[in-house]
MDAnalysis code that builds the backbone (N, CA, C; Angstrom):
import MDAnalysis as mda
import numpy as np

u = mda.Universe.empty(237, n_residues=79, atom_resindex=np.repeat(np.arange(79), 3), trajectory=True)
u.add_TopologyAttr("name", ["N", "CA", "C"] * 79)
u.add_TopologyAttr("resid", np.arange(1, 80))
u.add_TopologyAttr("resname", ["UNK", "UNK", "UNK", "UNK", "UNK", "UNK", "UNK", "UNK", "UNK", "UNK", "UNK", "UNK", "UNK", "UNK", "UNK", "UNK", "UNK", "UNK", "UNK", "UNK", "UNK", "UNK", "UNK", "UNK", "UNK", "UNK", "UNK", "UNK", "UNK", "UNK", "UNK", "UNK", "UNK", "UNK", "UNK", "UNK", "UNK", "UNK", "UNK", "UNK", "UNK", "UNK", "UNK", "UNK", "UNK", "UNK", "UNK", "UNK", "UNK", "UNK", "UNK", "UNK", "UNK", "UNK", "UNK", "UNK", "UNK", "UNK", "UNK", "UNK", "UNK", "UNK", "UNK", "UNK", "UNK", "UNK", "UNK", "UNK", "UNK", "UNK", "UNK", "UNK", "UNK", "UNK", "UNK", "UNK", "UNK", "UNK", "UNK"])
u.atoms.positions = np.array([
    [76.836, 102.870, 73.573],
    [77.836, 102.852, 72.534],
    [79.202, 102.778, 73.195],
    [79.961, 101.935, 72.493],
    [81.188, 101.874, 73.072],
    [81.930, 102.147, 72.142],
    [83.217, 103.055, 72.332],
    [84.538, 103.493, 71.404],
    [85.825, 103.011, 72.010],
    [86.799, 102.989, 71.247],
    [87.836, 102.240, 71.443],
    [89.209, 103.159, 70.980],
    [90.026, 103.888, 71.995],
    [90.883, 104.433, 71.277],
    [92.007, 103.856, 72.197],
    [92.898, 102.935, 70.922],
    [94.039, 102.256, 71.211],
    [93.613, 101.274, 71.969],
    [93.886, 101.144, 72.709],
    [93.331, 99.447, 73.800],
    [92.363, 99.890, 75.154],
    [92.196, 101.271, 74.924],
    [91.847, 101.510, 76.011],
    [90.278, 101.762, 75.340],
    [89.222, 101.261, 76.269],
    [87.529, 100.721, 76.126],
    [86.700, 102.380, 76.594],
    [86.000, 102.932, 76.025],
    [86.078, 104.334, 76.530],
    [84.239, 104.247, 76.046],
    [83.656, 104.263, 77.126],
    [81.959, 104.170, 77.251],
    [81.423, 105.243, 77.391],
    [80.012, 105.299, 76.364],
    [79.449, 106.632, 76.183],
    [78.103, 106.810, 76.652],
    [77.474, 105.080, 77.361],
    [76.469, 105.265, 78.214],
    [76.195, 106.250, 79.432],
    [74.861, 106.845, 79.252],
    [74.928, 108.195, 80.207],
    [73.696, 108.217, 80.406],
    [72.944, 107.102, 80.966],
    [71.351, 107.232, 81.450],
    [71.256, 108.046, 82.560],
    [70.017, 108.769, 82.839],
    [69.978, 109.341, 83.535],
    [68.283, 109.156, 84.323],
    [68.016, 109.734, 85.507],
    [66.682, 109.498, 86.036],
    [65.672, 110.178, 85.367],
    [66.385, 111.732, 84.829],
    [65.203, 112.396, 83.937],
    [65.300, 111.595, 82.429],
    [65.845, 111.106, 81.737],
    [65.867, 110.616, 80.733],
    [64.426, 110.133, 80.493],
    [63.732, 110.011, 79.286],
    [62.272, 109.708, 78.866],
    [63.366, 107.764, 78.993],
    [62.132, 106.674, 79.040],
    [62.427, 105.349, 78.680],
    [62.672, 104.955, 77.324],
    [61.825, 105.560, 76.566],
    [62.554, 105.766, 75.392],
    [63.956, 105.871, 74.314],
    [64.181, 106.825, 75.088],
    [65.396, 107.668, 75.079],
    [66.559, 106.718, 75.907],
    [66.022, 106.384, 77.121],
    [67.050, 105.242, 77.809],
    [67.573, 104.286, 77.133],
    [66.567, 103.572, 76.156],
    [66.616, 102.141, 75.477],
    [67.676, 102.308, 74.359],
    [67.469, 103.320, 73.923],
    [68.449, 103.792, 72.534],
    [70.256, 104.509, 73.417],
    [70.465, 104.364, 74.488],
    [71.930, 104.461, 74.742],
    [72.829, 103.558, 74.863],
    [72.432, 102.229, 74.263],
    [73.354, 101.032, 74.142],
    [73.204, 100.740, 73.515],
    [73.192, 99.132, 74.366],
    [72.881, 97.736, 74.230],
    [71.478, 97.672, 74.284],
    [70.436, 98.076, 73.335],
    [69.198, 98.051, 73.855],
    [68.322, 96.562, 74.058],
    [68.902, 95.874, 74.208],
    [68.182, 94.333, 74.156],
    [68.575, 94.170, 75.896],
    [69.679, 94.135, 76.352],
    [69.762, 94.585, 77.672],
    [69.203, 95.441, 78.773],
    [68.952, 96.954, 77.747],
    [68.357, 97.627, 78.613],
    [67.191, 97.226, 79.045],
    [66.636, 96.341, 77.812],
    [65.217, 96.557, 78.033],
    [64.844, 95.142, 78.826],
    [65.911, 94.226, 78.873],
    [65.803, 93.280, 79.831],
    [66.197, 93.622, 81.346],
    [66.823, 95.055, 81.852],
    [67.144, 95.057, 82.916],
    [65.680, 95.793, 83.412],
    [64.993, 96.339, 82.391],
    [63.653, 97.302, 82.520],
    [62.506, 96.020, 82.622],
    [62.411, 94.845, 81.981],
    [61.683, 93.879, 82.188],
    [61.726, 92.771, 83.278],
    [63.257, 92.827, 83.956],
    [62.862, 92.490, 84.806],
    [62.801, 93.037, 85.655],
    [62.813, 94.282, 85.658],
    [62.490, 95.057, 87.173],
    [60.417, 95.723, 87.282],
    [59.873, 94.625, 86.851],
    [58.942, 94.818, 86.114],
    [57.980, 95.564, 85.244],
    [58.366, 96.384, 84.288],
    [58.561, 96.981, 83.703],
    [58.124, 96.360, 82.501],
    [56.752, 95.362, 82.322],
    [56.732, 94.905, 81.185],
    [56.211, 95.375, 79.996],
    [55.192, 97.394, 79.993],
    [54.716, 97.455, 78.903],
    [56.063, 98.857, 78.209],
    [57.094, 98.614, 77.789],
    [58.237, 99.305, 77.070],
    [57.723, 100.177, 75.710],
    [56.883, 98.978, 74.971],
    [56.231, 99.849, 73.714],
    [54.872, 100.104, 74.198],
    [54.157, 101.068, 74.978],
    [53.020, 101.511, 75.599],
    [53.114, 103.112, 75.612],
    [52.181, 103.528, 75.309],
    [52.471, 105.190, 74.679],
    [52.753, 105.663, 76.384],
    [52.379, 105.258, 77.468],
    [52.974, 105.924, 78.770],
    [54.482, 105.943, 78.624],
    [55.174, 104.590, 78.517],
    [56.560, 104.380, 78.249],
    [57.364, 105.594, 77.671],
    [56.542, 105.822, 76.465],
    [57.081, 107.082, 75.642],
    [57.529, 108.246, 76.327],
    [56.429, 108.839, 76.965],
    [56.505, 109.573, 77.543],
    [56.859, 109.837, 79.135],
    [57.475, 108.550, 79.824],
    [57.789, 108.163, 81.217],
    [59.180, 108.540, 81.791],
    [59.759, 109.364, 82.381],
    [61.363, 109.053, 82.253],
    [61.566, 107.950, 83.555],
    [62.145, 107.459, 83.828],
    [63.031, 106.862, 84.042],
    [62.773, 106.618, 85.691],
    [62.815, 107.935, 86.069],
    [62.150, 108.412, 87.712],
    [60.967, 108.039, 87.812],
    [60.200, 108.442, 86.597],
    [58.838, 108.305, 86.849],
    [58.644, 106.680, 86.981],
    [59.237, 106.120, 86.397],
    [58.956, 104.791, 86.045],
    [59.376, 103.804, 87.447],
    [60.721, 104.563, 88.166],
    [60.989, 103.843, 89.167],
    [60.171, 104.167, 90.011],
    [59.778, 105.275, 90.428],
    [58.479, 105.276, 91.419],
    [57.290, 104.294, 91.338],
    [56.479, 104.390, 90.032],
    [55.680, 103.958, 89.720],
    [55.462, 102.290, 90.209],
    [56.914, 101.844, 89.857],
    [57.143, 100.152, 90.591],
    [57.546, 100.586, 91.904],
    [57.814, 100.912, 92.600],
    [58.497, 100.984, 94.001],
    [59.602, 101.242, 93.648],
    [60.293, 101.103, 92.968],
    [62.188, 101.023, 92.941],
    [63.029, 101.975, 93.178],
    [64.566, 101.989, 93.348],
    [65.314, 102.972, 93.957],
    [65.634, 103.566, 92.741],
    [65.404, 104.409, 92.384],
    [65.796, 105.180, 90.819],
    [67.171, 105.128, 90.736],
    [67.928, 105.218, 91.739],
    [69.692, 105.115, 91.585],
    [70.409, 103.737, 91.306],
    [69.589, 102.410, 91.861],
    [69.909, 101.458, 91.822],
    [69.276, 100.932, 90.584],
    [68.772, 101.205, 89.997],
    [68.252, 101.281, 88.648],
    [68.524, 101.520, 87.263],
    [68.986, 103.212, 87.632],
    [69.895, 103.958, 86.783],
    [70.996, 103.203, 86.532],
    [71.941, 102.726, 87.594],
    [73.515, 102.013, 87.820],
    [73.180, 101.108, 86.943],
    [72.341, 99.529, 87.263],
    [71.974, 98.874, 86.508],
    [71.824, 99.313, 84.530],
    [71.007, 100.335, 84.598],
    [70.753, 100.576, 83.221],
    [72.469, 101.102, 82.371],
    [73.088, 101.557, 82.818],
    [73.724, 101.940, 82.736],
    [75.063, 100.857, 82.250],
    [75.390, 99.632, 83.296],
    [76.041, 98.414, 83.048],
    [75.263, 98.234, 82.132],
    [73.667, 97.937, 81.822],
    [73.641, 96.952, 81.033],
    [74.113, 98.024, 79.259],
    [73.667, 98.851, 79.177],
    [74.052, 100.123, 77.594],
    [75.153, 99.339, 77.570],
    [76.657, 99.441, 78.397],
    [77.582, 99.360, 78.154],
    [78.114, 97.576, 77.913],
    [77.273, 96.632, 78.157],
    [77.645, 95.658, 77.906],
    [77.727, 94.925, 76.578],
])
């Protein structure tokens, strides 16, 4: 979600590694998130593991750096 007070752009994206994926998808831009989550391969999003996966879990699970991930998820909410 993005707010706007006066000209100045003031972002309320705040993913985090414990965050469920779930929960990740719903802090933006979720068509983004879930394209930065698909392509980091990440293709089953609506899969009852998903539900219950945070974020860490999920970057392990592929190999990935959970921080370089997070950052990513994070640009994309706010775009």
């Amino acid at each position: 979600m993005v707010n706007y007070i006066g000209k100045r752009r003031l972002t309320m994206a705040n993913i985090t590694k414990d965050m469920l994926i779930g929960e990740a998808i719903r802090q933006g831009n979720s068509q983004a998130i879930a394209e930065v989550l698909m392509n980091a391969g990440m293709h089953c999003l609506g899969c009852a593991l998903a539900r219950g996966e945070t974020v860490e879990d999920a970057a392990a699970v592929h190999g990935l750096d959970v921080d370089d991930l997070v950052e990513k998820l994070n640009e994309a909410a706010e775009s």
